[in-house]
C-alpha positions as CSV (number, residue, x, y, z in Angstrom):
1,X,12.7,-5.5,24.0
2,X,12.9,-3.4,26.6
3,X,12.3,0.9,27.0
4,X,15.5,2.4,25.3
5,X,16.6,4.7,28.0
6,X,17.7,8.6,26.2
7,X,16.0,11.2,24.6
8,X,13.1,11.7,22.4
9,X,16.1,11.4,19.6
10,X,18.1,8.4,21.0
11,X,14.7,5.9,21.5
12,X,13.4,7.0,18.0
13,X,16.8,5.8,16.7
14,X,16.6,2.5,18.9
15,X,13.6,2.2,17.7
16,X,13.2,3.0,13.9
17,X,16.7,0.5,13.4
18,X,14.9,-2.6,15.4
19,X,11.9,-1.8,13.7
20,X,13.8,-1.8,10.2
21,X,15.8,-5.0,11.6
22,X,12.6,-6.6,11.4
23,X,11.8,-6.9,15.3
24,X,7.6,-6.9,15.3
25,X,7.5,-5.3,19.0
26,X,9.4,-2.5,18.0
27,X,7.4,-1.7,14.8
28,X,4.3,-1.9,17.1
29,X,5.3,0.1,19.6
30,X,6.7,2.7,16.9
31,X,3.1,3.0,15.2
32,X,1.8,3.3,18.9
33,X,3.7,6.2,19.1
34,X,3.2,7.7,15.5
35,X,-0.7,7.0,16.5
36,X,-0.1,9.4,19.7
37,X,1.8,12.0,18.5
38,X,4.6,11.7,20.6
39,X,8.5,13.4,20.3
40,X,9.5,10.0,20.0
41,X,7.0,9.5,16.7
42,X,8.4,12.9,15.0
43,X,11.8,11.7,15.4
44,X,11.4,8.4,14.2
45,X,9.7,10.2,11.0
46,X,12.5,12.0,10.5
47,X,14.6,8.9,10.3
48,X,12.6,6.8,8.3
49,X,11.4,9.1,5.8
50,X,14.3,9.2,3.1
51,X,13.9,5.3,3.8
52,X,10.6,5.2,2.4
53,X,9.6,5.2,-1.2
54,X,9.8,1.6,-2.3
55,X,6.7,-0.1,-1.1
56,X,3.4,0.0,-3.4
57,X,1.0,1.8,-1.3
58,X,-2.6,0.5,-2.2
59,X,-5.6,2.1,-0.7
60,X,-8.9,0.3,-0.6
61,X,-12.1,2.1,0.2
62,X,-15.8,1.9,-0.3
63,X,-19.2,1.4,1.5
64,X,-19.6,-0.3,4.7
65,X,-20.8,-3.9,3.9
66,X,-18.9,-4.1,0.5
67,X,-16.3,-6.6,2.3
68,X,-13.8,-4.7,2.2
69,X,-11.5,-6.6,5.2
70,X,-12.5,-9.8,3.5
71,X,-11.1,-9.0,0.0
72,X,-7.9,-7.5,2.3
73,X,-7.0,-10.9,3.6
74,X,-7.8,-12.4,0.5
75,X,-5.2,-10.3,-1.3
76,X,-3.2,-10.6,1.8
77,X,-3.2,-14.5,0.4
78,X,-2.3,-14.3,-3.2
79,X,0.8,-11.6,-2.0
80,X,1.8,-14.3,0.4
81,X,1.4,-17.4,-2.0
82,X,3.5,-15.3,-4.3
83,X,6.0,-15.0,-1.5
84,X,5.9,-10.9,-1.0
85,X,5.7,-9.5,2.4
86,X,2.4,-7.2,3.2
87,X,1.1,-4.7,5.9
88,X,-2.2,-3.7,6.3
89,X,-3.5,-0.3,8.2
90,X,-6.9,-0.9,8.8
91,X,-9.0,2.1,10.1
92,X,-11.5,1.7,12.2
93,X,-14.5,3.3,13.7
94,X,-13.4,5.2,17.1
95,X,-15.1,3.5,20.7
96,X,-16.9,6.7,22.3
97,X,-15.8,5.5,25.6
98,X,-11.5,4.8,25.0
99,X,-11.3,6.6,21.6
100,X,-9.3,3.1,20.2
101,X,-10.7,1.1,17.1
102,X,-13.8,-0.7,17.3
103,X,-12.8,-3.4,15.2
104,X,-8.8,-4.8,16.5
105,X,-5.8,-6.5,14.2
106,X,-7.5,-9.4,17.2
107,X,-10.5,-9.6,15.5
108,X,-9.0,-9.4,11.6
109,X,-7.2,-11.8,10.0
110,X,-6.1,-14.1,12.7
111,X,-4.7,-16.6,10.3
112,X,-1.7,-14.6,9.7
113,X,-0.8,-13.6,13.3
114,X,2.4,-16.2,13.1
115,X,3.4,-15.1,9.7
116,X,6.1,-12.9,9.7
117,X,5.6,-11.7,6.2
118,X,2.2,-9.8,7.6
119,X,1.9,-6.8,9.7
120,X,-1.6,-6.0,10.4
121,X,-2.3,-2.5,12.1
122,X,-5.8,-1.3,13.4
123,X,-6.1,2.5,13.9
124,X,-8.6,4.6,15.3
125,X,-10.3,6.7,13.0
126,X,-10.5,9.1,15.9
127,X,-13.6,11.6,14.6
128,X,-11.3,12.1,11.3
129,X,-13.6,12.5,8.1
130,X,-11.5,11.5,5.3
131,X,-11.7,8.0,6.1
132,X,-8.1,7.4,7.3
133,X,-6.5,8.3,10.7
134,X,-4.9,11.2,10.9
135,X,-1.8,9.5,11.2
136,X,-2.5,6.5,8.5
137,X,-0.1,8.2,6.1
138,X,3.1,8.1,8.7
139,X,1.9,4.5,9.4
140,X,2.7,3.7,6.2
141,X,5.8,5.4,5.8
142,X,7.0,3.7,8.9
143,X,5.8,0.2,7.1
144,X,7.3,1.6,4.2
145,X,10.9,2.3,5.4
146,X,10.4,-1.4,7.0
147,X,10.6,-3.1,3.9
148,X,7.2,-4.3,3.5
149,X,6.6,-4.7,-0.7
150,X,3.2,-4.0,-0.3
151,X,0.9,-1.4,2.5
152,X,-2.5,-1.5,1.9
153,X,-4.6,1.2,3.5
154,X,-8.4,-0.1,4.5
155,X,-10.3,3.0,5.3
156,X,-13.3,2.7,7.7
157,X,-15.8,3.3,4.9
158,X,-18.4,5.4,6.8
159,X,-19.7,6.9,4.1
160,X,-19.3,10.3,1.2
161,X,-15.5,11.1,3.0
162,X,-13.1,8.6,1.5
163,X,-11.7,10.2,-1.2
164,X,-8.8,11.1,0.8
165,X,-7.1,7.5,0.2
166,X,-6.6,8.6,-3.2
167,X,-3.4,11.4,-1.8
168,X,-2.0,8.7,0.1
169,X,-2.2,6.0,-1.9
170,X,-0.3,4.8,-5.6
171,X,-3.4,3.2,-6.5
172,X,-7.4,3.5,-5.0
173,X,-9.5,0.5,-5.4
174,X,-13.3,1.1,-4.7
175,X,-15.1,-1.9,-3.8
176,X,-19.1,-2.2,-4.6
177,X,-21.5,-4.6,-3.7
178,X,-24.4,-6.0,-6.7
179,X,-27.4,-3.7,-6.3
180,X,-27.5,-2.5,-3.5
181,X,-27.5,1.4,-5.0
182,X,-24.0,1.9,-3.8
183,X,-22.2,2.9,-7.5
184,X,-25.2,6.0,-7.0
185,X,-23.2,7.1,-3.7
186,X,-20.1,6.6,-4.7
187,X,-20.7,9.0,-7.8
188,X,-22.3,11.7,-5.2
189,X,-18.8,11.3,-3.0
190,X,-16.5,11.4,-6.1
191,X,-14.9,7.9,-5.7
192,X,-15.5,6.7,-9.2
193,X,-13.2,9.6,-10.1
194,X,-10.1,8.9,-7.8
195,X,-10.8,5.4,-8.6
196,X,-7.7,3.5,-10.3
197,X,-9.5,-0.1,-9.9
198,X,-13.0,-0.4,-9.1
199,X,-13.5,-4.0,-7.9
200,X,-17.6,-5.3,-7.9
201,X,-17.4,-7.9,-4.8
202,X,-19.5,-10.4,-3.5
203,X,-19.7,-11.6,-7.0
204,X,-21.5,-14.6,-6.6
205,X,-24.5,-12.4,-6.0
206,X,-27.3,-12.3,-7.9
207,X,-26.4,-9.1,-10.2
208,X,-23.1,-8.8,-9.6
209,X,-22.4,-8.8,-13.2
210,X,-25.4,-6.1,-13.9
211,X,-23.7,-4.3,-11.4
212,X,-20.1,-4.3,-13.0
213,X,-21.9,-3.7,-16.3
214,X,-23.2,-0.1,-15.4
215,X,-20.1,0.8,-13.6
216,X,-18.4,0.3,-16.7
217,X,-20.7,2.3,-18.6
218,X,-20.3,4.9,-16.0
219,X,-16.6,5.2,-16.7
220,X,-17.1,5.1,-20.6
221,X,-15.3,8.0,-21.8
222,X,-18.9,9.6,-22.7
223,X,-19.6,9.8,-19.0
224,X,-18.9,13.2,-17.7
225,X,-16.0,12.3,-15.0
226,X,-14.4,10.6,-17.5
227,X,-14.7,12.5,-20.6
228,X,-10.9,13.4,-20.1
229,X,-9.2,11.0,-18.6
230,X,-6.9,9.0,-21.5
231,X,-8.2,5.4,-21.7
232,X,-5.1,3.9,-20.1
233,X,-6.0,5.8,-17.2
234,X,-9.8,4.9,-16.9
235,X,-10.4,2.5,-14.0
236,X,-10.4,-1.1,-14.7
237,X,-13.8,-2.6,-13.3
238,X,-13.2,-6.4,-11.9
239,X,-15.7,-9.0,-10.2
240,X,-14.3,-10.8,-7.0
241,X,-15.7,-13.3,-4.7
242,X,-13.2,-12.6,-1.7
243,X,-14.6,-15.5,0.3
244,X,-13.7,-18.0,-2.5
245,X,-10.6,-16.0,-3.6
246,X,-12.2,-16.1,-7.0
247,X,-10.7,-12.8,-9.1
248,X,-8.5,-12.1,-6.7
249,X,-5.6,-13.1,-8.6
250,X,-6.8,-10.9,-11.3
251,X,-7.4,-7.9,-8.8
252,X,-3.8,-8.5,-7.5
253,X,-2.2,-8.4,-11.4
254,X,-4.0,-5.2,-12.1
255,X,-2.4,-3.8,-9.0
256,X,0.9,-4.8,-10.2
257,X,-0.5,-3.5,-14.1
258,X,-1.1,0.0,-12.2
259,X,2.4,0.5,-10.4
260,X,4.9,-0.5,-13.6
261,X,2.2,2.3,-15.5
262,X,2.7,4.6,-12.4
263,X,6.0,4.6,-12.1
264,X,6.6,5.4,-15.1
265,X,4.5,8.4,-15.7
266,X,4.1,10.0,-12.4
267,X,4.5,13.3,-12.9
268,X,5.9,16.1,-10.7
269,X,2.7,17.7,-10.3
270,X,1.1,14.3,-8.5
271,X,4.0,13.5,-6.9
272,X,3.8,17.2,-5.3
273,X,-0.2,17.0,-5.0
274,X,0.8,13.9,-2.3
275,X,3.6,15.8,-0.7
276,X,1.1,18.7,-0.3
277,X,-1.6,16.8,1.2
278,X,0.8,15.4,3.9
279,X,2.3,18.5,4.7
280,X,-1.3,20.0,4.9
281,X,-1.9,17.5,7.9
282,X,0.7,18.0,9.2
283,X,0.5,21.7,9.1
284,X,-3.6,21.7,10.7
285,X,-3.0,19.1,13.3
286,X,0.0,21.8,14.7
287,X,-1.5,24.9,14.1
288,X,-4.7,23.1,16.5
289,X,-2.2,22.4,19.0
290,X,-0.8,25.6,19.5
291,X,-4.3,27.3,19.6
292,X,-4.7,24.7,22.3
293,X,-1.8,25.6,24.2
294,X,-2.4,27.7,27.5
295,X,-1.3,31.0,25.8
296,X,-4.5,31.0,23.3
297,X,-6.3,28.1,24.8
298,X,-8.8,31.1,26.4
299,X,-9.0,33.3,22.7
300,X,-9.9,30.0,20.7
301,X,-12.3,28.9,22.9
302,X,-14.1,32.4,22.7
303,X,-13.6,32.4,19.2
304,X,-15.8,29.2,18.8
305,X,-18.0,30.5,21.6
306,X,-18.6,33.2,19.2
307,X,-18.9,31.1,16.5
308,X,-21.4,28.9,18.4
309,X,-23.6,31.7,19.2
310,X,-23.4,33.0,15.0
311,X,-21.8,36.6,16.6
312,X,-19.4,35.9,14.0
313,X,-18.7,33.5,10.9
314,X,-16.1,30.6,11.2
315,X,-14.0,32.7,8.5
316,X,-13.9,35.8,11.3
317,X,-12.8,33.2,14.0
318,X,-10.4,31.6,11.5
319,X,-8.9,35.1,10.7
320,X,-9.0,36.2,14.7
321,X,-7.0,33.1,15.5
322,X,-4.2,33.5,12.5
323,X,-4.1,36.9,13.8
324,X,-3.5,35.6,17.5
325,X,-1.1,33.1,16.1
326,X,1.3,36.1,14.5
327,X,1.1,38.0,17.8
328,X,2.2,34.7,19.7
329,X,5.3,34.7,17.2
330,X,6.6,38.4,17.3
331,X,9.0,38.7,19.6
């Protein structure tokens, strides 16, 4: 396909109907330009977005080492064997040097390169702390309005930051590993309570069933994040070897458990808790811009300056910029 010659509006359209017409390029490109923040992206969004709604968006998080890209493709597997189409945004570390993911859709999941039933994306993480991109939740809208049944959202587990998943996702699986400490950490970065499944991988390891043991008793409903939470909605803890596939088909009907139970009693306060956190990011990453425009490029710099040197408290430099904001605005 070649570059659809108009405006911003006119190759968004082009461009959000191939995509939707199932033409691979044209999705790529799209999420190339949703990744980039470009006219093109925001008017494709605005296009797509009423189109969205019908995919179960599944995010999958937890420590570095827990295999989480393993247990994706095995899941990507099962969906297929079950014949149901699947897309993956997988977030990656950010190279220091061209600020693209570390880890590429190259170096993931070749097997499924030919299979038109997959769309595997790798995003930079790009310095952002909730362990998604910036722009993982309009990914997968895009891969939403595109028909996929199924987005699951891999986060770049770095860490006590991936909580985040939980606003963008329908439901959060946290992946452990036996003993290695990691149900402590995950506890200190609140996953066990945004948790829907919590999955124990790697379960041919010694402990593995120790280890899903104590997470249960973690999410007992004496244990103090889970004291209120109704027993349909505590977090199902599973076992899975993703390398053999074993317990993946039991991961895969606990997603589809957790939808039908979603669907039917999401409420209008978490339905607005997920609109608010995508407005949110939408609303920082274009308040940044304009403070980065050359009209108050000079006073945010000297408010951070300031900042820098403790002459004033990042709440002062907050408040001086909002206040520099409302005198760009009045007329």
């Amino acid at each position: 396909m070649t570059d659809p010659a108009g405006s911003p509006a006119e190759r968004a359209a082009a461009l959000a109907d191939t995509a939707r017409a199932g033409d691979r390029r044209s999705l790529a490109r799209l999420l190339t330009a949703v990744e980039n923040h470009t006219p093109v992206a925001e008017e494709a969004l605005r296009r797509l977005y009423p189109l969205a709604g019908g995919a179960h968006l599944v995010g999958i998080t937890g420590p570095p080492g827990a295999g989480k890209s393993t247990l994706v493709a095995a899941v990507i597997a099962q969906l297929r064997a079950a014949g149901r189409t699947v897309a993956v945004v997988a977030v990656d570390p950010s190279s220091p040097i061209t600020g693209g993911a570390l880890l590429g859709d190259r170096v993931r999941m070749q097997g499924y390169a030919q299979d038109d039933g997959v769309f595997i994306r790798s995003m930079a993480s790009r310095g952002h702390a909730g362990g998604l991109a910036a722009t993982s939740t309009s990914a997968a809208a895009v891969l939403d309005a595109a028909g996929f049944d199924i987005v699951l959202l891999e986060t770049v587990g770095t860490g006590q930051s991936e909580v985040e998943v939980a606003a963008a996702a329908d439901t959060t699986v946290v992946l452990e590993a036996p003993e290695m400490g990691d149900e402590v950490q995950a506890i200190k970065a609140g996953l066990l309570e945004v948790a829907d499944i919590v999955v124990v991988n790697k379960g041919d390891r010694p402990g593995a069933q120790r280890t899903a043991a104590q997470l249960r008793a973690m999410l007992a409903p004496a244990g103090q994040a889970q004291a209120d939470r109704p027993p349909a909605k505590r977090p199902e803890v599973l076992i899975t070897t993703a390398v053999s596939g074993d317990g993946v088909p039991e991961l895969v009907a606990a997603l589809d458990r957790h939808r039908a139970v979603g669907a039917s009693e999401a409420t209008p306060a978490a339905r607005r808790a997920r609109a608010a956190a995508q407005v949110r990011a939408v609303l920082v990453e274009r308040l940044w811009h304009r403070l980065a425009s050359p009209a108050l490029a000079g006073e945010t710099a000297a408010a951070l300056d300031a900042v820098a040197r403790h002459d004033i408290d990042p709440y002062a430099a907050a408040d001086v910029l909002l206040a520099a904001l409302g005198r760009e605005e009045t007329p």
